[in-house]
C-alpha positions in Angstrom: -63.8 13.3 24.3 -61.5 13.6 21.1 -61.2 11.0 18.8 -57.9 9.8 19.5 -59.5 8.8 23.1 -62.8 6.9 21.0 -60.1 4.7 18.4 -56.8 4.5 20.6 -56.3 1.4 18.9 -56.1 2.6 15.4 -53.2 1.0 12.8 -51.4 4.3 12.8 -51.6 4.5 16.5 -50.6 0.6 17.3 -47.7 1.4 14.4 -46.4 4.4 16.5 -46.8 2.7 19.7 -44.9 -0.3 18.4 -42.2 2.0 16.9 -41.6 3.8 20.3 -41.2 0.3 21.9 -38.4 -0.4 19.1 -37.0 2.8 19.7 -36.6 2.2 23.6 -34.9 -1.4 22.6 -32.3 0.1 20.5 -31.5 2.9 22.6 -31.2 0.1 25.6 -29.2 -2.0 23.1 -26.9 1.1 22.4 -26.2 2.2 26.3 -25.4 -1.8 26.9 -23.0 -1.3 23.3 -21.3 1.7 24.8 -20.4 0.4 28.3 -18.8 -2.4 26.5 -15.8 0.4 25.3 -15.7 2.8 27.9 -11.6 1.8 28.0 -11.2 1.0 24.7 -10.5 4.0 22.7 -10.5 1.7 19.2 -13.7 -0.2 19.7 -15.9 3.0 21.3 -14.9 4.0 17.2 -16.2 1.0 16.3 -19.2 1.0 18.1 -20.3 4.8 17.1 -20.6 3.6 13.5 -22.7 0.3 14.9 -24.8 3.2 16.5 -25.3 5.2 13.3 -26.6 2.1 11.4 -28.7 0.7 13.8 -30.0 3.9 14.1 -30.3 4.5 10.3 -31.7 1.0 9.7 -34.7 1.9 12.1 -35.5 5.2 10.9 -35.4 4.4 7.3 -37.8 1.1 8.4 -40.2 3.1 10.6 -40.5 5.5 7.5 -41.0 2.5 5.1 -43.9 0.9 7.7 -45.6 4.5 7.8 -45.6 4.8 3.6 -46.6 1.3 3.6 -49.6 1.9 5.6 -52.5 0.9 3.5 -53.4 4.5 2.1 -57.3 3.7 2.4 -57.1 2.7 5.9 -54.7 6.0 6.5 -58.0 7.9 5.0 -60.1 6.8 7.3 -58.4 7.7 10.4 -59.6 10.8 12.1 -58.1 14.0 12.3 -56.2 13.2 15.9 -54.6 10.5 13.9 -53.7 12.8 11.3 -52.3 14.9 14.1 -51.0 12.6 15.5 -49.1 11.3 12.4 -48.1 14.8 11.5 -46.3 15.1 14.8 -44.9 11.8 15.1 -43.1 12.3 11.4 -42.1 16.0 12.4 -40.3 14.1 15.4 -38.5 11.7 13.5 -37.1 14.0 11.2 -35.8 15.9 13.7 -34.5 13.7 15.5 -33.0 12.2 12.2 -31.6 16.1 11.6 -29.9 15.6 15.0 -28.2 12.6 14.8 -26.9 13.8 11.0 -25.4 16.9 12.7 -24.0 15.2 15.2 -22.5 12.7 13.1 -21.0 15.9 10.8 -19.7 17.6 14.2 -18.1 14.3 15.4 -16.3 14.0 12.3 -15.2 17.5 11.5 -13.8 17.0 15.4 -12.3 13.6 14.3 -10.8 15.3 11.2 -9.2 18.1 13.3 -7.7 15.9 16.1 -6.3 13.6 13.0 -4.6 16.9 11.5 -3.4 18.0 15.3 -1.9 14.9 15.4 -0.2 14.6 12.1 1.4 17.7 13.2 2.3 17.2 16.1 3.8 13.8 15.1 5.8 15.8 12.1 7.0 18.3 14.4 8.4 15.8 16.6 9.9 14.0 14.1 11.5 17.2 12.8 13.0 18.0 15.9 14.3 14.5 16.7 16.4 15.0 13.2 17.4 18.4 14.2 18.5 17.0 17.6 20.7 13.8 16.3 22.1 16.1 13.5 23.0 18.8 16.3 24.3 16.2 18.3 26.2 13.9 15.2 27.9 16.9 13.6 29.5 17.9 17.2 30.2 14.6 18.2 32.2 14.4 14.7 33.6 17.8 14.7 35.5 16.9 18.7 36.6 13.6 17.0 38.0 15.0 13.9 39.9 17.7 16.7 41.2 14.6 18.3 41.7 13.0 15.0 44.3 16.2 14.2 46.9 15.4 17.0 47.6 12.1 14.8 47.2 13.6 11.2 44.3 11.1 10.6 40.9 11.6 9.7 37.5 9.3 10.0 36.9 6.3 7.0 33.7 5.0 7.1 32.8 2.0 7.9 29.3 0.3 6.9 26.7 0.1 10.5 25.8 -3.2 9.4 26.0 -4.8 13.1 30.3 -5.7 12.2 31.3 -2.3 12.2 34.0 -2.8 15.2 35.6 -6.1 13.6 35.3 -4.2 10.1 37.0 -1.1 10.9 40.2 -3.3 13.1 40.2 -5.1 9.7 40.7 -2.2 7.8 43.0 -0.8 10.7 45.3 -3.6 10.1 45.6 -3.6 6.2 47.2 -0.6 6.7 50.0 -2.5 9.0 50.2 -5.3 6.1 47.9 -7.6 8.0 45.2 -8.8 6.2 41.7 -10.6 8.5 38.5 -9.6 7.6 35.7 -8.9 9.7 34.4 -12.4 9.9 38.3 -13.9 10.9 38.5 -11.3 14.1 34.9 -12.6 15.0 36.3 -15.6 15.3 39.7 -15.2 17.2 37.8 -13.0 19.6 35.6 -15.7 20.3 38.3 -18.4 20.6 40.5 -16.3 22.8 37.3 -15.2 24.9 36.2 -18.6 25.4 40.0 -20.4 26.3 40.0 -17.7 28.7 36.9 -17.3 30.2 37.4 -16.5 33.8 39.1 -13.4 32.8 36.6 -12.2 30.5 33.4 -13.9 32.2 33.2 -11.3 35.3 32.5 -8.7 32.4 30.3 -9.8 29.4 26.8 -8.9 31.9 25.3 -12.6 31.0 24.4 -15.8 33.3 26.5 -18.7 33.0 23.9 -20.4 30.9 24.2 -17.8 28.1 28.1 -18.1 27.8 27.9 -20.6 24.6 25.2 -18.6 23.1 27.8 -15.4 23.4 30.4 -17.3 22.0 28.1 -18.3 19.0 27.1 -14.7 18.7 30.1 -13.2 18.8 32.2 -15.8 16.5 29.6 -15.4 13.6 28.5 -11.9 11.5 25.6 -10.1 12.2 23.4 -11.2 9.4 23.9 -14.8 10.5 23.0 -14.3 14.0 26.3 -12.2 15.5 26.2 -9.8 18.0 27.5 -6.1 17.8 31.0 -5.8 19.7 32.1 -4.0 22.5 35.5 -3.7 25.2 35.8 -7.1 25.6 35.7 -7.8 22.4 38.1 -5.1 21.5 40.6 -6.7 24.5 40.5 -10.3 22.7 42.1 -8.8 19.6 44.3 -6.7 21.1 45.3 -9.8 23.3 45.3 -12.4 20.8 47.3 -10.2 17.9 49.4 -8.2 20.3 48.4 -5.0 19.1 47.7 -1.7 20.9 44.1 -0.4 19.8 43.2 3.1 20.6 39.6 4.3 20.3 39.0 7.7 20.2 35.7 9.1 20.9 33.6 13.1 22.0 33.3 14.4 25.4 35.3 11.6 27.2 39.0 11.0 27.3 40.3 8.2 24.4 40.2 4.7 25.8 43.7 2.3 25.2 43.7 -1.4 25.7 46.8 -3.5 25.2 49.3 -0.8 26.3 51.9 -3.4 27.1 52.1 -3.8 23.1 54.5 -2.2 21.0 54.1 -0.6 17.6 52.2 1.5 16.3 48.6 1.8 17.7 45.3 0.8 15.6 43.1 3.8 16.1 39.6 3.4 15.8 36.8 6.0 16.2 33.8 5.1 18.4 30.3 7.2 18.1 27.0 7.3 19.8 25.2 9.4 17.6 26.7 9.1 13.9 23.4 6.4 13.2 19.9 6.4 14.8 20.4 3.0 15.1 22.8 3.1 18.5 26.7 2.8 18.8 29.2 2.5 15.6 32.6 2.2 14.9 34.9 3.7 12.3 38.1 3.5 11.0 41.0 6.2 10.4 43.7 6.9 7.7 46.4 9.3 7.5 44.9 12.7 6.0 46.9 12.9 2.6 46.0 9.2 1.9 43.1 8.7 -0.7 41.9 5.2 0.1 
């Protein structure tokens, strides 16, 4: 019969035997933690570094109980204590060694799937540049080749939501008629709305939302307009009895109010001059500085 077996209930034996139990809590407490995040990519993060400390916070207390162990009843203990002791601490610094290099190889992991990701996210960024540059410089180059049948060349015109109604303004200072932006909101939306059932069929809204268009369309973007389009462009043309011509790439130039006479207002329409979506520009005359 070994010693152990005569004092099984010695302090360093109840203290290791109480540990263990604490042990088995937290690692019931950690399995219950973990099923709590198996979909939930953010909080499973979260949760690892709950693990770590909890896991910390008992080792470093176990170790604390164990040094705190009253030395002269330590002396006394047999040698299967001591043993027993000996293994016990050989264990938990293992185990400690463990966790601390898993910890380092979850990190360096982290850190490497961080950088992958970085890069990636550059790369695609790069490319999405390269691609609207690619596409912006050809849409401009089969404009300007357009542009060359009338002399004319783009002027550039601010994307600040008004770009349509801005560049017809600047369209028609060159024909000695002077509305800004803000004016041609407005006669758009008058003419629109006093002749609604032949505009209605193609603005894409419910009934219910034709007052809200007209309030949108008669006021500037930074006070709650909306960006215009065709039927926008056909209430000026209607309403000032001028031809507009907008020229755009890849698809043949569109005309509204060809019943007009005089010369046209030519405006240039892209889909890729901005990131931000459609824009309009005006035109002048090549040899003209403006």
């Amino acid at each position: 019969m070994t010693v152990l077996d005569e004092d099984s209930s010695s302090p360093l034996e109840e203290l290791k035997n109480r540990h263990k139990k604490e042990k088995k809590e937290l690692q019931a407490q950690i399995t219950k933690l973990k099923n709590q995040a198996k979909n939930d990519k953010k909080r499973k993060k979260e949760i690892l570094g709950e693990v770590e400390k909890l896991q910390k916070e008992l080792d470093e207390r176990h170790k604390k109980e164990i040094d705190e162990l009253n030395p002269d009843t330590i002396s006394s203990t047999s040698n299967g204590d001591d043993e027993l002791f000996l293994r016990y601490e050989a264990e938990r610094q293992a185990a400690e060694k463990a966790r601390e290099k898993a910890r380092i190889k979850h990190e360096k992991h982290q850190e490497k799937k961080e950088e992958f990701n970085k890069k990636m996210s550059k790369l695609a960024a790069e490319q999405a540049v390269a691609d609207l540059t690619s596409k912006k410089t050809l849409e401009a180059k089969e404009i300007q080749e357009k542009l060359d049948v009338y002399n004319r060349t783009v002027y550039e015109i601010a994307p600040d939501g008004d770009c349509l109604f801005n560049s017809i303004s600047h369209q028609l200072s060159q024909h000695g008629i002077v509305y800004n932006g803000e004016d041609l909101r407005k006669i758009a939306a008058k003419h629109i709305e006093e002749n609604k059932d032949d505009f209605f069929p193609y603005l894409m809204i419910e009934e219910d939302q034709f007052d809200k268009y007209i309030f949108e369309t008669a006021n500037i973007a930074a006070n709650g307009g909306k960006w215009g389009g065709h039927p926008e462009l056909k209430a000026i043309s209607d309403s000032l009895k001028k031809k507009i011509e907008v020229v755009q790439s890849e698809m043949r130039n569109v005309i509204i109010g060809e019943e007009y006479d005089g010369s046209p207002i030519i405006i240039t329409y892209h889909k890729n001059a901005y990131g931000l979506g459609e824009h309009y520009n005006s035109t002048i005359i090549r040899s003209t500085t403006v």
